[in-house]
C-alpha positions, 0 to 999 in steps of 0.5 A: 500500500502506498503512503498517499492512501494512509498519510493525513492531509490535513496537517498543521503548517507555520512559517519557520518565524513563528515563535514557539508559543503559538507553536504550542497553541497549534499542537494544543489547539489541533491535538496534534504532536508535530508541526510541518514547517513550510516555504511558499514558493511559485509552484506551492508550499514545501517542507522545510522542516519539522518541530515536534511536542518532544523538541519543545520539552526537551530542548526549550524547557528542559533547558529553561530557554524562554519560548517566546523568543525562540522560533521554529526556524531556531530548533525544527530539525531541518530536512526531514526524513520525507516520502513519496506519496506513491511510496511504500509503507512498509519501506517508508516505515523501514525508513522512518525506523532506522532514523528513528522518527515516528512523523514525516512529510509526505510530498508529491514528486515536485516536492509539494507537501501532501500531507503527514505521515506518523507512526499511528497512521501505519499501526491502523493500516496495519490493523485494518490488514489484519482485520481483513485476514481474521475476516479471511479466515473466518469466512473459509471457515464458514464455507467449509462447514456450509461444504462439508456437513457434519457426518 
């Protein structure tokens, strides 16, 4: 299965000169982990960036560094692990493992940012395969006992 069916299109975007506490009013607001930081450019906007909840705590707070005067442009990390939407998920997921990421842009093949692509998004198409072979095997079983009357 391809990350442009599984992928969230309805991602939390900001400038890279937004401060960290609208940052985290946009997580919290949006109930979301991550922010996409993006450039607008002729064709549309692309990813340049990604700040996560886990970046502010650890290097803003941890740190007692005050977030109004910190940007994400200060701290996202910068050229993100990226996919493909007509990428595999379970490559991608191989990919996201050795980095060591749970969330990742999604682009198309100029490099437009699609979307969102985070650890839970695979564990639901993962489940919902897995549903599909229960279902699988439920049905054989139910044919074989419709085929195969009791003697």
């Amino acid at each position: 299965m391809n990350i442009g069916r599984i992928c969230n299109r309805n991602m939390i975007t900001s400038d890279d000169d937004t401060n960290l506490v609208e940052a985290a009013r946009l997580m919290r607001h949006n109930h979301v982990g991550s922010i996409i930081v993006t450039r607008q450019d002729g064709k549309g906007i692309r990813p340049v960036g990604i700040i996560t909840d886990r970046d502010l705590a650890v290097e803003i707070l941890a740190e007692e560094i005050d977030p109004q005067r910190v940007t994400l442009e200060d701290i996202m990390t910068r050229n993100p692990l990226m996919a493909y939407e007509d990428d595999d998920a379970y490559e991608v997921l191989d990919a996201m493992r050795s980095k060591g990421v749970r969330r990742i842009p999604v682009i198309d093949r100029e490099g437009l940012l699609i979307g969102v692509l985070a650890i839970d998004d695979i564990l639901r198409m993962i489940f919902h395969e897995l549903g599909n072979l229960v279902a699988l095997i439920q049905k054989e079983y139910e044919t074989e006992l419709r085929l195969r009357k009791a003697i």
